[in-house]
C-alpha positions as CSV (number, residue, x, y, z in Angstrom):
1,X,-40.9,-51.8,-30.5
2,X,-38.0,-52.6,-32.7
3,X,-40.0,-54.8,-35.0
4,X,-38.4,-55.7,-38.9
5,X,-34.8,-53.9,-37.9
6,X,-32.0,-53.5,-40.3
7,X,-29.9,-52.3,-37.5
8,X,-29.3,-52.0,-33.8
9,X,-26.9,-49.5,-32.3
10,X,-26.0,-50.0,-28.4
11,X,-25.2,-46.6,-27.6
12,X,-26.0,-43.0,-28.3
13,X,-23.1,-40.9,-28.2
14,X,-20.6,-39.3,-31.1
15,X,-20.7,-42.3,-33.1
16,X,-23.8,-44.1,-32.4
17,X,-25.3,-40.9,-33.3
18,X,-23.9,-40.4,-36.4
19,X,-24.0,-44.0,-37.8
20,X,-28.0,-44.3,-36.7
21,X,-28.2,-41.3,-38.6
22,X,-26.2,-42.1,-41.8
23,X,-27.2,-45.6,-41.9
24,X,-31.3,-44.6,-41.9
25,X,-30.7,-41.6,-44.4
26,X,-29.7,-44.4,-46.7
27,X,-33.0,-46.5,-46.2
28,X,-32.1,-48.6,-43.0
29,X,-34.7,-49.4,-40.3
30,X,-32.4,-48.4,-37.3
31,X,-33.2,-48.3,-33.8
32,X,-30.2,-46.7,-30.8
33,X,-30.4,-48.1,-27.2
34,X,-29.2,-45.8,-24.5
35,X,-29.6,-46.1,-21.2
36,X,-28.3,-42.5,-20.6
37,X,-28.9,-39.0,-22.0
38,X,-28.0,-39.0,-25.5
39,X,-25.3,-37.4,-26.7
40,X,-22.7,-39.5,-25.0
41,X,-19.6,-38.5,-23.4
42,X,-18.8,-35.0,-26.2
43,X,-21.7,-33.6,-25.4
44,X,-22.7,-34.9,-22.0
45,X,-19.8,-34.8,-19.6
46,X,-16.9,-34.0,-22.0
47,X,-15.6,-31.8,-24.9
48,X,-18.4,-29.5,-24.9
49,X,-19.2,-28.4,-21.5
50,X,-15.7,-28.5,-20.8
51,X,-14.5,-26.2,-23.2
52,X,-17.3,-24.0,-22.0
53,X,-15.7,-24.4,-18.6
54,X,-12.2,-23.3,-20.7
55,X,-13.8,-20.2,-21.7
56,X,-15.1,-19.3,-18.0
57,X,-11.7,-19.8,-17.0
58,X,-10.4,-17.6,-19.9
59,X,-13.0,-14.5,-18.9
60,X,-11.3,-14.1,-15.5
61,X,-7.5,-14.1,-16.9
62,X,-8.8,-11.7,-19.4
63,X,-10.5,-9.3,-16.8
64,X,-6.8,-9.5,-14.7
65,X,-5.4,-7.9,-18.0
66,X,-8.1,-5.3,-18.3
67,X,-6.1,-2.7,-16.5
68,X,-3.6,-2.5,-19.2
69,X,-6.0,-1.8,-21.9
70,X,-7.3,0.5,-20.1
71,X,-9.8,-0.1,-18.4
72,X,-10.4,0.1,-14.7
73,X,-13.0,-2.5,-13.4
74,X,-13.5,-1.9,-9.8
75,X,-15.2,-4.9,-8.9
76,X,-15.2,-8.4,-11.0
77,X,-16.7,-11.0,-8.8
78,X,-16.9,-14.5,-9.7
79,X,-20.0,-16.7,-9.3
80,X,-18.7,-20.3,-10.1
81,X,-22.2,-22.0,-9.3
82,X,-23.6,-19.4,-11.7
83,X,-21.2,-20.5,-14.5
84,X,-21.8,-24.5,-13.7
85,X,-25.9,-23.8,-14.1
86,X,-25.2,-21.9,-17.3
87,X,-23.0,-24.9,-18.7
88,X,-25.7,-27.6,-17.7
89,X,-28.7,-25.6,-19.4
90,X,-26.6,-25.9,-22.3
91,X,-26.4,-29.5,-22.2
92,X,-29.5,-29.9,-21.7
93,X,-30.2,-27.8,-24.8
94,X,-27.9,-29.8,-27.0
95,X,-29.3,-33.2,-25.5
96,X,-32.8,-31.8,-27.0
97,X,-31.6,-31.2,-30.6
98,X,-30.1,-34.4,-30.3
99,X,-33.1,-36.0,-29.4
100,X,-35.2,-34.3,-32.2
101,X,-31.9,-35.0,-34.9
102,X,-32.4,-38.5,-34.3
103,X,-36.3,-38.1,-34.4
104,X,-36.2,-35.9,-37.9
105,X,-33.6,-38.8,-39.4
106,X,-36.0,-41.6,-38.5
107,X,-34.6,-43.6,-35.7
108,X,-36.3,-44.7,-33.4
109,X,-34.6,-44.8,-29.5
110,X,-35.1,-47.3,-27.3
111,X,-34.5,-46.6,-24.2
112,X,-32.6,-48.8,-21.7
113,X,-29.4,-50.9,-21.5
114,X,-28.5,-53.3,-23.7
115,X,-26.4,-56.1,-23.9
116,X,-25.7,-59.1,-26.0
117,X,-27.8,-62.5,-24.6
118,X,-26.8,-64.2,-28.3
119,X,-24.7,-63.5,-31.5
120,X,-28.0,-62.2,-33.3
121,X,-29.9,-60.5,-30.1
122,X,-29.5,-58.1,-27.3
123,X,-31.6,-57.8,-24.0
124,X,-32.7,-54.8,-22.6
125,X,-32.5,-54.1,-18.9
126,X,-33.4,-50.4,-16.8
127,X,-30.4,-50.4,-15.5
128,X,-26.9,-51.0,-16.6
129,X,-26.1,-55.2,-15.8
130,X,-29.5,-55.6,-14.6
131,X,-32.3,-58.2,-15.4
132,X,-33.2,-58.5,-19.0
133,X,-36.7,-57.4,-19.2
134,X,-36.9,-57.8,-23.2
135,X,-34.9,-59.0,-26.6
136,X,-34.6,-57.3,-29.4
137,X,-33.1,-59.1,-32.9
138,X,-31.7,-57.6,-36.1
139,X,-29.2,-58.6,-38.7
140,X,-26.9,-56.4,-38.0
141,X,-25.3,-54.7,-34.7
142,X,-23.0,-51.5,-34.2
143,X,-21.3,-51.1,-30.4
144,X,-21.0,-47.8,-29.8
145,X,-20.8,-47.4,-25.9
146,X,-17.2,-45.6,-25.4
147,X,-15.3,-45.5,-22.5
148,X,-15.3,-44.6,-18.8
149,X,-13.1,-43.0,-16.2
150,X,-10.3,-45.5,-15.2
151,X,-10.1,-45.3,-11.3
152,X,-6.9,-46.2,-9.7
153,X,-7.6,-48.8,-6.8
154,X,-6.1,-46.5,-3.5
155,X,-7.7,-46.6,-0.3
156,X,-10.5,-43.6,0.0
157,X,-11.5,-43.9,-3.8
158,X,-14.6,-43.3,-2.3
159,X,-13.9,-40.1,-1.7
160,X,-12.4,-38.9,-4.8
161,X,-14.1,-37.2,-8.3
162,X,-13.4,-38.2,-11.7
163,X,-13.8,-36.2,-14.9
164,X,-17.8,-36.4,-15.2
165,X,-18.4,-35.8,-11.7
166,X,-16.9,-32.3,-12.8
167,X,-20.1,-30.8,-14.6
168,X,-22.2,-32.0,-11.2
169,X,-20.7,-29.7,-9.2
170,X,-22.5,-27.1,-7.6
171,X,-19.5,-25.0,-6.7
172,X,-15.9,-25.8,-6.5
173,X,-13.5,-25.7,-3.4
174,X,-10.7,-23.5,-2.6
175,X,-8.6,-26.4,-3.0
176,X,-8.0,-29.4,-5.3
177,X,-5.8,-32.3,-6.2
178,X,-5.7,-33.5,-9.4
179,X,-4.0,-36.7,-10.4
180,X,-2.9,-37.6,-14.1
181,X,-0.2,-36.1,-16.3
182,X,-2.6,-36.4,-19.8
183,X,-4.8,-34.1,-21.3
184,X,-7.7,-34.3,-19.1
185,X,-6.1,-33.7,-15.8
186,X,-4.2,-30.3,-17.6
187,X,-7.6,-29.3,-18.8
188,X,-9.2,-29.2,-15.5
189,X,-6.1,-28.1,-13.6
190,X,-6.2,-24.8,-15.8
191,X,-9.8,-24.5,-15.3
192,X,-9.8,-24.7,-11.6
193,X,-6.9,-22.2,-11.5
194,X,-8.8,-19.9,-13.6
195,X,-12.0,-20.1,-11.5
196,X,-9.7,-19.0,-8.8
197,X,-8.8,-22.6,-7.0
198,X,-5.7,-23.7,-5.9
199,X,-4.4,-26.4,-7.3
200,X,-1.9,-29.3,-7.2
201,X,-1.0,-31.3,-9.7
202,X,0.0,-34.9,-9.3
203,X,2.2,-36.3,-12.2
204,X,3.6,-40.0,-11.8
205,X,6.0,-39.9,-14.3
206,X,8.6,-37.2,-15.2
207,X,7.1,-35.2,-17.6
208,X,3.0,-34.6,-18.9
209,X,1.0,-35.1,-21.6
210,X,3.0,-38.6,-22.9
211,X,2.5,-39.4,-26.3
212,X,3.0,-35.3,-27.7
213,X,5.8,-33.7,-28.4
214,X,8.3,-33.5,-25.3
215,X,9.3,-29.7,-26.2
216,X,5.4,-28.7,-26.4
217,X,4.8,-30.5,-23.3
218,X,7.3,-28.8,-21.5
219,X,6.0,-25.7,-22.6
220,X,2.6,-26.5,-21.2
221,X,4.1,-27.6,-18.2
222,X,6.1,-23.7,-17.6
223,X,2.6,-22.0,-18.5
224,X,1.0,-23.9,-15.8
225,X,3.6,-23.0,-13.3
226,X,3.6,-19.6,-14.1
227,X,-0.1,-19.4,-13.2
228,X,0.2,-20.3,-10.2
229,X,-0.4,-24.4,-10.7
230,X,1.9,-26.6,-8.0
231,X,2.6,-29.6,-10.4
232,X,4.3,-32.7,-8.6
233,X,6.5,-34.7,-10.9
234,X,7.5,-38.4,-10.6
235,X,5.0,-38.4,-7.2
236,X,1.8,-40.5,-6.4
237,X,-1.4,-40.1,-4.1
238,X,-1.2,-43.4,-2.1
239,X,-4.2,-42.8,-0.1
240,X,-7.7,-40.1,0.6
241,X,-8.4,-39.6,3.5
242,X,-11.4,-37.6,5.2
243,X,-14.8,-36.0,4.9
244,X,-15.8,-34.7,1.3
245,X,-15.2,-30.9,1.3
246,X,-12.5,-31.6,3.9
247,X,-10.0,-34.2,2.3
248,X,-6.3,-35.3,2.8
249,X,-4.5,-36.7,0.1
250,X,-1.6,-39.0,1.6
251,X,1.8,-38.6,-1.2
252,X,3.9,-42.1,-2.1
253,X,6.6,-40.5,-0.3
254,X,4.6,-39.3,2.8
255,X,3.4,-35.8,2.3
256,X,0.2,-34.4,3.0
257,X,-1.7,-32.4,1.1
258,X,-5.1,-30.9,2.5
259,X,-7.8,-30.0,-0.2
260,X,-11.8,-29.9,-0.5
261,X,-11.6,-31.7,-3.7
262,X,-9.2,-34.7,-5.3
263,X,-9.8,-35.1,-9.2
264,X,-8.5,-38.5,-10.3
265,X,-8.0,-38.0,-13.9
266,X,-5.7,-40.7,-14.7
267,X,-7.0,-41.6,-18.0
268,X,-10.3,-43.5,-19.8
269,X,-10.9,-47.3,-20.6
270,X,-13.5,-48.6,-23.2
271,X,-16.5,-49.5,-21.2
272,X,-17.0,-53.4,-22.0
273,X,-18.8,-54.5,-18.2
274,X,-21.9,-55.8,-19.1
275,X,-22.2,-56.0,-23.2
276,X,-22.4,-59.8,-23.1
277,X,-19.4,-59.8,-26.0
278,X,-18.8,-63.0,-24.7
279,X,-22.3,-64.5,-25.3
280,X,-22.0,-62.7,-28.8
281,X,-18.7,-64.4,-29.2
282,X,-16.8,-60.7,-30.3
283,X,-13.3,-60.9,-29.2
284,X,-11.3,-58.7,-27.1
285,X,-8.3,-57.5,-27.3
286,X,-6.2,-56.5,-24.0
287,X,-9.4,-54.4,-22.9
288,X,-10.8,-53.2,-25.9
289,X,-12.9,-54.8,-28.7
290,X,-11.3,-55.9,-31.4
291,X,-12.0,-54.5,-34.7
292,X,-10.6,-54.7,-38.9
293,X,-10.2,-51.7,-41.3
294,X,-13.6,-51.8,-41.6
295,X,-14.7,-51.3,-37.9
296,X,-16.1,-55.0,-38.5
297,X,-15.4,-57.1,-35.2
298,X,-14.9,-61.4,-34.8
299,X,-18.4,-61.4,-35.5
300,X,-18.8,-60.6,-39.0
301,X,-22.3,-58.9,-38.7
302,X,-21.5,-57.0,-35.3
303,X,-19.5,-54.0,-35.7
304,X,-17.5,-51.0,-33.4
305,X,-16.9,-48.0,-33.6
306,X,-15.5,-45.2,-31.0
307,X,-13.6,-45.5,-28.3
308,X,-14.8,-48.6,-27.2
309,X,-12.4,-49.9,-29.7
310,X,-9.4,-47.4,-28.7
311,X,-8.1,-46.3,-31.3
312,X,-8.0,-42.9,-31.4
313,X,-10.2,-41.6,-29.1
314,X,-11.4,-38.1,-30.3
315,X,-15.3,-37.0,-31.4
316,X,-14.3,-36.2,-34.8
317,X,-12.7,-39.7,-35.7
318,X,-15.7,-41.4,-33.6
319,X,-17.9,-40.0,-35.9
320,X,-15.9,-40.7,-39.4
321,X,-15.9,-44.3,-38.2
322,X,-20.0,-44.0,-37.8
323,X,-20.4,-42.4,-40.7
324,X,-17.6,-44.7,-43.2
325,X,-19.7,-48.3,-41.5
326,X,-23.4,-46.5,-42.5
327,X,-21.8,-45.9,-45.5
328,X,-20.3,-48.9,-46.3
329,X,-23.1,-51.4,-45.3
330,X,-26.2,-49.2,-46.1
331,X,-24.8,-46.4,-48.7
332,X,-22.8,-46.9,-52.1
333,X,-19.5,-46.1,-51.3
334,X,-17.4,-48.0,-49.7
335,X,-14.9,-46.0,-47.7
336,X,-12.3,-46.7,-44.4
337,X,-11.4,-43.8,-41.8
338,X,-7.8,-42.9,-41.8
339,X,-6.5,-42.6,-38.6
340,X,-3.1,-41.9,-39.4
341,X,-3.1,-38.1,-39.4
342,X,-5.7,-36.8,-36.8
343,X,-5.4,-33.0,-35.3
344,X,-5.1,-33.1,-31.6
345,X,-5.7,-30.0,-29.1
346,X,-5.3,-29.7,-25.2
347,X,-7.2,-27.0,-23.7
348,X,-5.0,-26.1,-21.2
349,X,-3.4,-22.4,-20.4
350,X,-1.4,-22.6,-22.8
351,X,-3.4,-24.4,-25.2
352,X,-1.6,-26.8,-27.2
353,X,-2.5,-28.5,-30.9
354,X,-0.6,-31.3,-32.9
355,X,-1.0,-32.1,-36.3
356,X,1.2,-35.1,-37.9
357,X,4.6,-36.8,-36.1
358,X,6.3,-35.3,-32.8
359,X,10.1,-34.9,-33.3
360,X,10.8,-37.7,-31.4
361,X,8.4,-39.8,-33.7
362,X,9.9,-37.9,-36.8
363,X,13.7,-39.2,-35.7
364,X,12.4,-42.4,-34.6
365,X,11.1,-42.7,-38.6
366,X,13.9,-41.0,-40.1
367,X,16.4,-41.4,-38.1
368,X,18.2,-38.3,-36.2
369,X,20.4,-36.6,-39.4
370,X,16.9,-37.3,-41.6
371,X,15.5,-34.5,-39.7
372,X,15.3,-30.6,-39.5
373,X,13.2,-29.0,-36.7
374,X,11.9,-25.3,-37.1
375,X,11.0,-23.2,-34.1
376,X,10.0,-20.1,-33.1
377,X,9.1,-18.6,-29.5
378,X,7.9,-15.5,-28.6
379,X,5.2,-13.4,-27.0
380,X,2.6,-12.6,-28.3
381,X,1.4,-8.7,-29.1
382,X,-2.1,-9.6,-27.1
383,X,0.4,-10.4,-24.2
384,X,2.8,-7.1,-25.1
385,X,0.9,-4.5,-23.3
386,X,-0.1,-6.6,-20.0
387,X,3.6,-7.6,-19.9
388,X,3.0,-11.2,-18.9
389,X,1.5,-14.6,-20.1
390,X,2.9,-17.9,-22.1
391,X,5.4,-17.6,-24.4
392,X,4.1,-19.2,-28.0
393,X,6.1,-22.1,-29.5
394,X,5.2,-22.8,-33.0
395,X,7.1,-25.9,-34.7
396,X,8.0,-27.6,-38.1
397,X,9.3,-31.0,-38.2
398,X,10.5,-31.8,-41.6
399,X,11.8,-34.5,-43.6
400,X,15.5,-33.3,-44.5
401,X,15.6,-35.4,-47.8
402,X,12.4,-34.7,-49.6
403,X,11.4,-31.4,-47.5
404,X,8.0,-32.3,-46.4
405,X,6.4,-31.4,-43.4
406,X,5.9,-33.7,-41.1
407,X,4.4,-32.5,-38.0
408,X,3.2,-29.5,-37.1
409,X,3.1,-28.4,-33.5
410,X,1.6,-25.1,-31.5
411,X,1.4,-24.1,-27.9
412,X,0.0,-20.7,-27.6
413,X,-3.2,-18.7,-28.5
414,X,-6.2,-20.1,-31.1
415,X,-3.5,-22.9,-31.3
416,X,-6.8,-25.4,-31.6
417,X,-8.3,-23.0,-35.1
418,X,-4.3,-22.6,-36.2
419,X,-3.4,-26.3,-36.0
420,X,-7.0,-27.4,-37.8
421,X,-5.9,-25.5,-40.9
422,X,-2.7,-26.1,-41.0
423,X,-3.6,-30.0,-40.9
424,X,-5.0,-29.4,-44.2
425,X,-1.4,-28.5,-45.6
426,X,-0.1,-31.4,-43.5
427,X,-1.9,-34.1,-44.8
428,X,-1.7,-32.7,-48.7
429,X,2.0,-33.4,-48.1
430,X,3.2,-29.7,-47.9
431,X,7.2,-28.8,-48.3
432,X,8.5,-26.6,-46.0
433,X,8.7,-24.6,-49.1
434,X,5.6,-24.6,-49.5
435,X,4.7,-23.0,-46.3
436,X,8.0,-20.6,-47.3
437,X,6.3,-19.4,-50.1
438,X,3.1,-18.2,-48.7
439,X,2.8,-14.5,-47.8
440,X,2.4,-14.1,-44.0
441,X,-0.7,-12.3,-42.8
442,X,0.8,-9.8,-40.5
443,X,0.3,-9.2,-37.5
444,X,-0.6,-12.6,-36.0
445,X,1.2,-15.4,-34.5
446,X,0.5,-17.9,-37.1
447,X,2.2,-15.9,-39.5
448,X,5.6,-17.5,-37.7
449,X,4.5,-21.1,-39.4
450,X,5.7,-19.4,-43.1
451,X,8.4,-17.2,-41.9
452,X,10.9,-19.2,-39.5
């Protein structure tokens, strides 16, 4: 086992994956060491059973409007545990065509954990940390492990879930708490609501989802509400106390709030515990691994890639960073990932997507008077005949003096699909012109991007 390797990768997720894979379509022996199921956080306990979980959620909301398209459905009852089997025989499909994709392309898995024991070896343990049972050497390394849960240090932590104990669940409770103002606690916060949970929301700072557009966040923030989502702003969970299934989360300013379920979804850290990067001598930088351009760490023949370096932690860019090393080491073209104008999307009700500079990242370029912001908000016709719902908000952030658009920003409906094409048009370095000039497919809602 691993004999004459060109090529070790610790980990078997988005980017392990799709390096292995690249790097041994170009000739490399490669072998990928995972101590888990592969297909890493995306497929596993992430993007893809979650968004399966989005579009349970969606089925009920759709069913509430069924009325006023006329149909009567007398009896619509929901089976959560049904929904969470149905999403973990998919995974388990998925983890099978991974196995055989990595199979078909030639690598060979090894499984166990690995970790560094020297700068040109890794041991191998059966479980994460433990005893090294066996070494395995090869010229060259790729870390590819990604990130964990972060877990706030409260008293009854114990007690608590955090995102990947989500897609364990047998059922859900009546009630829940979820703490975290970023994308993952508003994910699960909508799908809870639309499963039929109540649900509070606790936010420590003022506002959610830092880091995207203040106006679309606030948007996000009044769809929530309107469902029927209790969010808690500049508030903290101090303390869980209880039995699971019977929990009371203890507020910073001394409320209670009784629940059968508290989600702590207060972000994700690069998992570095138990790599050996120290024995390897790879540096670290303030909790992350420390890479160049090239994904190349301290080490010059150890490399990273994913979000174990945190950078920007999304599937797609994980995989354009496998895919740009393979190429670059093993392939003929040498090429660098570009992480300066990535698509974003929060699955939330209302969704929201983000492609290129918020407004405040636009004026804080340009300056305040460098800057023209276009808007429209409205509702849509699929909400015109049920009478309720979010209100879109579509947005152009332009650059005043030479007319390009600069970001472009959507909460509403298929903002996810809208924002992914209109990236395109972003990152060609599209006028607002530009986006004039094109006829408007009528009706629809992203028509309002080339008529405002």
């Amino acid at each position: 086992m691993g004999a004459d390797l060109d090529l070790i990768v610790l980990g078997a997720g988005s980017g392990g994956l799709a390096a292995a894979k690249r790097a041994a379509s170009h000739g490399a022996r490669v072998a990928i060491v995972e101590g888990d199921r592969v297909g890493g956080t995306c497929v596993i306990r992430g993007c893809v059973p979650k968004k399966l979980l989005v579009y349970g959620a969606q089925a009920r909301h759709q069913l509430e409007d069924a009325s006023a398209y006329g149909l009567q459905i007398q009896s619509a009852r929901s089976d959560v545990p049904d929904l969470l089997r149905r999403v973990r025989a998919e995974v388990d499909r998925l983890n099978a065509l991974h196995l055989g994709f990595l199979d078909k392309a030639g690598v060979q898995l090894i499984s166990g954990w690995g970790r560094f024991t020297a700068a040109d070896r890794i041991g191998l343990s059966d479980r994460r940390g433990g005893p090294v049972q066996q070494e395995l050497a090869a010229p060259r390394f790729l870390v590819a492990v990604g990130g964990r849960p972060a877990r706030p240090e409260i008293p009854g932590l114990e007690h608590t879930w955090v995102s990947d104990d989500m897609f364990l669940l047998e059922d859900v409770p009546a009630a829940v708490v979820v703490v975290g103002a970023g994308f993952i606690a508003c994910e699960f916060a909508c799908i809870l609501r639309g499963l039929g949970v109540a649900v509070t929301q606790v936010v420590r700072g003022p506002r959610l989802l830092r880091g995207f557009d203040a106006e679309l966040a606030d948007a996000v923030l009044d769809g929530m509400r309107d469902q029927g989502i209790e969010v808690l702003l500049e508030q903290t969970v101090a303390a869980v106390e209880g039995n699971p299934g019977a929990l009371t989360a203890r507020l910073g300013d001394g409320q209670s709030l009784d629940c059968g379920g508290v989600l702590m979804a207060t972000g994700r850290r690069p998992w570095l515990a138990d790599l050996g990067l120290e024995a390897a001598g790879v540096a670290v930088d303030n909790g992350r691994i420390k890479v160049d351009a090239n994904s190349c760490t301290s080490v010059p023949h150890i490399h990273a890639v994913g979000d174990v370096t945190d950078r920007v932690n999304l599937t797609p860019v994980a995989i354009d960073e496998g895919r740009a090393f393979a190429d670059s080491v093993y392939g003929s073209r040498q090429r660098q990932v570009n992480h300066d104008l990535v698509a974003s999307a929060v699955f939330s009700d209302p969704e929201l997507a983000t492609v290129g500079l918020s407004e405040e990242q636009a004026i804080d370029q340009h300056g305040e008077d460098g800057v023209v912001v276009h808007r429209a908000r409205f509702r849509s016709m699929a909400r015109a005949l049920p009478g309720s719902g979010p209100r879109c908000l579509l947005k152009l952030v332009v650059a005043k003096q030479t007319d390009q658009v600069l970001g472009c920003h959507m909460v509403g409906e298929h903002a996810a699909e809208i924002i992914q094409m209109a990236a395109i048009a972003v990152g060609m370095g599209a006028t607002k012109a530009d986006f004039d000039r094109t006829m408007a497919l009528h009706p629809s809602v992203s028509e309002e991007f080339v008529t405002m």
